[in-house]
N, C-alpha and C positions, 0 to 999 in steps of 0.2 A: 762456141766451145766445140774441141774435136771430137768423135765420138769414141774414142777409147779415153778420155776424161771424163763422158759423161756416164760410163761402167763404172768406172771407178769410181767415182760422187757413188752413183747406185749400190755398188761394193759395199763401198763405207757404210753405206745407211745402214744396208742388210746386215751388219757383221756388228752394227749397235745398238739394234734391235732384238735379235737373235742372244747378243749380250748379255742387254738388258732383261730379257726371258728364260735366260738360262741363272741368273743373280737370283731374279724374283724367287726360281722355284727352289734356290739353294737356300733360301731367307726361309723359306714356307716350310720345306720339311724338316721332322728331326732328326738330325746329326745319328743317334744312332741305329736307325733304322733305314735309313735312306743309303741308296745305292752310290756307289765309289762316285759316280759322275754329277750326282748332287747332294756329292759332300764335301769334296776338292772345291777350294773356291779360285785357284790358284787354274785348275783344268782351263778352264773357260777363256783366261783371257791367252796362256799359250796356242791352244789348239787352235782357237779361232785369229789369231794372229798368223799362224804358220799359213795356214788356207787362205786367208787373205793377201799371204805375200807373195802365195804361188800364184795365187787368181790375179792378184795387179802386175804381177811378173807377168806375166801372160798376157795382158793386155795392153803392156807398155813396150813392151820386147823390142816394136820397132820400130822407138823413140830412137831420136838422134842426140839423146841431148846430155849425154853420158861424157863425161870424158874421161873415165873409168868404169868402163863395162862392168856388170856385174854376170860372171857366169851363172848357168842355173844349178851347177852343182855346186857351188858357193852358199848358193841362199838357205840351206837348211845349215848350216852350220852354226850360227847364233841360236839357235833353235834347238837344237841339239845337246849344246852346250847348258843352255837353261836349265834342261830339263834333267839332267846330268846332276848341277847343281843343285835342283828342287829334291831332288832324291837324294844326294848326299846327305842333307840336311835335315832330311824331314827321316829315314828309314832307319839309320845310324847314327843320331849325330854326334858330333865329336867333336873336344876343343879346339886340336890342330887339323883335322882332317877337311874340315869345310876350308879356311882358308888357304890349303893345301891343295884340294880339289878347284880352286877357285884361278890359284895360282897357274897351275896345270893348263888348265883348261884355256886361260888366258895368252898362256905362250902359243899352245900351239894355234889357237886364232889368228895373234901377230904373224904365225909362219907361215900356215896353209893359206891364211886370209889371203896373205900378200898385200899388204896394204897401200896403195902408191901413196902414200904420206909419211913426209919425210919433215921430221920436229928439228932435227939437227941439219941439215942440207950439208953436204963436206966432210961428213963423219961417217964410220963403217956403217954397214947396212945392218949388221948385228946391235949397234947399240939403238939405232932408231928404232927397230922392231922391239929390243928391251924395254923400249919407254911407251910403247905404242899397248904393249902386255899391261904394264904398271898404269896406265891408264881405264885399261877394261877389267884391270884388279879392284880398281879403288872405287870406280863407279858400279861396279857387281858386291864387293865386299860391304862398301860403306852403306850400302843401302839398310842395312840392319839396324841404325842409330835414327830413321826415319821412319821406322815403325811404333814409334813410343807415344802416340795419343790415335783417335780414332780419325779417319779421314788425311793425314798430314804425308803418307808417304805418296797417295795417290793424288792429293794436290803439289806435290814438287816435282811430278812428271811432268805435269803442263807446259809449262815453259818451253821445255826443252822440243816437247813433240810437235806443240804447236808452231814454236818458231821455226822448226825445220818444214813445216808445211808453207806456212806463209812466203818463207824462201824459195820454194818450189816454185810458189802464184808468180812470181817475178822475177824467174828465171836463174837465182843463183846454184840452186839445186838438183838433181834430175828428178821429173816427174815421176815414178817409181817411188826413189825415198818420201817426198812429199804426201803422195797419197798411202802409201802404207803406215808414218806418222799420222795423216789423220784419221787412217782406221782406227790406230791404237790409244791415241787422243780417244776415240768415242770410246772403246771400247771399257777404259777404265774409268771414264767419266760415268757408264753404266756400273759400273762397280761403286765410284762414288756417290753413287744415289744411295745405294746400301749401308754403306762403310762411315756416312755421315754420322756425325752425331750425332745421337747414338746407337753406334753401330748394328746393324743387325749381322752382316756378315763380315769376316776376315782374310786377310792370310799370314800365312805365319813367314818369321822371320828368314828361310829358307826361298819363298816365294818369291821374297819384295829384290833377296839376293838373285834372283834370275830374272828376273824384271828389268834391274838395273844393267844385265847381263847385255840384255837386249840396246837395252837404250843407247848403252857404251859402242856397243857396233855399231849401232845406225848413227851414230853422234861421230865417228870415227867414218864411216863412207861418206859421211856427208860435209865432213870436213875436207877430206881429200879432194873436193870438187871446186874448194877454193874456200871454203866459207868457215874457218879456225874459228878467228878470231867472234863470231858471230855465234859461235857454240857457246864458246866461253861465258859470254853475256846470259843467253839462255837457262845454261846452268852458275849462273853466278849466287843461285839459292843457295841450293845443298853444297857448293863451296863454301861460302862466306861460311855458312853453321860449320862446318868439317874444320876450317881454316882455324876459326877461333876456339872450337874444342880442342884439337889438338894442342894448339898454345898453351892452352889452360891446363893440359895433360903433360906437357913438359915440364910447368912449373914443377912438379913432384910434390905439390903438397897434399894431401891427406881426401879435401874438399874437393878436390879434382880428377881422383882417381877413373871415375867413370865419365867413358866421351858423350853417351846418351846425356848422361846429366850433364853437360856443360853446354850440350844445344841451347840458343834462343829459346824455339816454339816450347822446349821442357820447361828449362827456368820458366818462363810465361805460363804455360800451366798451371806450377808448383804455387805460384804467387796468387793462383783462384782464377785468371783468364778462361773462360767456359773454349774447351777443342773448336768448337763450331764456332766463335768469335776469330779463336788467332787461324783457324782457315781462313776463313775471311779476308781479313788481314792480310795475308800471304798471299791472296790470288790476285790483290789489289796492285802489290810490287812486281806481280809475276806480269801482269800486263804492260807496264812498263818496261819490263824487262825485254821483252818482245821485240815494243817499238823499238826501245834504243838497239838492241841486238840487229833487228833490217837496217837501221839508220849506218851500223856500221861498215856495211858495204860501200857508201862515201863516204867514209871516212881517209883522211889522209894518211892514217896509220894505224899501226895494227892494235896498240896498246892503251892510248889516251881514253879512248871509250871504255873500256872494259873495267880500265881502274876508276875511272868516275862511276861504272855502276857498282865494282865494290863498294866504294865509300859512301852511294847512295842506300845500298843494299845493307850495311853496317848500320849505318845512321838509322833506318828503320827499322830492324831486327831489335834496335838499343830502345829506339822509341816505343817497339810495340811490348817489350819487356817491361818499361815503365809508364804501362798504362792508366796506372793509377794516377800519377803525378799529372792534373791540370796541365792544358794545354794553355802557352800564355804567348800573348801579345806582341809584338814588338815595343808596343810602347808602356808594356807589361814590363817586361828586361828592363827595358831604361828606367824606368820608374823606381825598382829593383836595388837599380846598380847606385842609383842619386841619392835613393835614402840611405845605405851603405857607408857612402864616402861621408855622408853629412854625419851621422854616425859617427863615424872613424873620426872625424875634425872635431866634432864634439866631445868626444871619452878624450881627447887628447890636451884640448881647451883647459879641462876639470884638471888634468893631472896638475902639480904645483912644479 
């Protein structure tokens, strides 16, 4: 291992420990007594992110393995942005103003960012930066529908940071994004030791929107390095849930009104699943989600994978909803389906 990887491993540690001890003492004290910096639960994981990304910036700098440099006036700008948002939300808040602010903040990323990724390839460079905005819209905004039980917004991180680390180990990635994902991988996993059922500590809905802020840029540089379609997979959680709320929000009917309620992990709740079980649950898919996400770097193409973990990701989401319902057989079904039919031949025998 080179020695500016083995900083970085060190980095990592030091900044989930450090985490970890800054959670603890925000568990320990009371809320209203306790000074601004262990009362923010939301402080911890920016601050200690921003430092760490200047400390791996630093250490990686004269990596070759970039083929989209990141300048280093560049790198505070997700960072910036977050924290723009945590304040919008949490000082004023307002019904059109957060998503407003969100919106904002998003374009001008798309522009300053400069993003070398191109969704459209042949099309103005005005509309690819539009969609490139509308993507770190929906991953910054939508984050608010996954704060609705204790532990669940901080387990549908995983996937995403971990798979961009793991792409790093094997070269799809630059070592940079890789080791700064797995700072922030520890650093909220130190959050989820608290945040588990039952919670000791939070953040509020404001937070998890700056969070996601985060994630969308680094899911966005990291894509630009070759590696879309392998995102996609990653976050195929908090799609699929987004994907089928909104369906269900289009119908217009009454029961559907709110996209929080038409989540999976929600409904699963509602029906009596204990938080701390459907985490479980979900970190279980998130693991696969991984594998198949690296597996599809050989892949033949861009889309066969990604729609098989939908429908795998669907199929589970349905499963873990109907937890209740016995798990059966295959020769359970057939059993099932024979007595059915024989059924069916018989009420029809009896008729005259």
């Amino acid at each position: 291992m080179e020695l500016h990887s083995i900083f970085s491993l060190a980095a990592a540690a030091a900044f989930f420990f450090a985490a970890l001890g800054w959670y603890m003492q925000i568990s320990r004290r009371e809320t209203s007594d306790a000074p601004f910096y262990l009362r923010d639960t939301f402080l911890p994981f920016l601050s200690l992110s921003f430092l760490l990304a200047v400390l791996l910036w630093f250490f990686n700098r004269g990596n070759a393995d970039f083929l989209f440099p990141l300048p280093w006036f560049k790198l505070p700008l997700p960072f910036i942005a977050a924290a723009l948002i945590y304040l919008g939300g949490s000082l004023r808040p307002n019904l059109w103003r957060q998503p407003l602010l969100i919106a904002v903040l998003a374009a001008a990323a798309a522009i300053i960012g400069a993003y070398p990724l191109t969704p459209l390839p042949g099309y103005p460079a005005w509309l690819n930066q539009a969609i490139l905005a509308g993507i770190l819209f929906v991953s910054s905004y939508a984050f608010k529908y996954f704060n609705g039980i204790d532990g669940i917004a901080a387990v549908i991180t995983q996937p995403i940071l971990w798979g961009i680390f793991f792409l790093a180990w094997i070269g799809a990635v630059p070592l940079f994004y890789g080791w700064l994902a797995l700072g922030m991988a520890l650093i909220l996993l130190a959050f989820l030791a608290y945040n588990w059922y039952p919670a000791q500590i939070s953040v509020r809905t404001s937070g998890w929107q700056a969070v996601g802020f985060i994630l969308g840029w680094l899911a966005l540089q990291s894509a630009a390095e070759g590696s879309g379609p392998c995102l996609i997979i990653f976050a195929m959680l908090p799609l699929t849930e987004l994907t089928v709320a909104l369906l269900k929000r289009l119908t217009f009917l009454k029961d559907y009104r709110n996209l929080l309620v038409n989540t999976f992990y929600f409904q699963t709740n509602i029906s009596g699943l204990s938080p701390a079980d459907i985490c479980r649950g979900l970190l279980r898919i998130e693991v696969l989600l991984v594998i198949l996400g690296c597996f599809e770097l050989y892949a033949p193409n861009a889309y066969s994978l990604p729609i098989l973990c939908f429908i795998i990701t669907l199929w589970f989401l349905n499963r873990l909803l109907n937890w209740q319902t016995p798990v059966q057989s295959l020769r359970e079904i057939n059993r099932e389906v024979i007595e059915d039919i024989k059924k069916t031949f018989n009420k029809d025998d009896k008729q005259p």
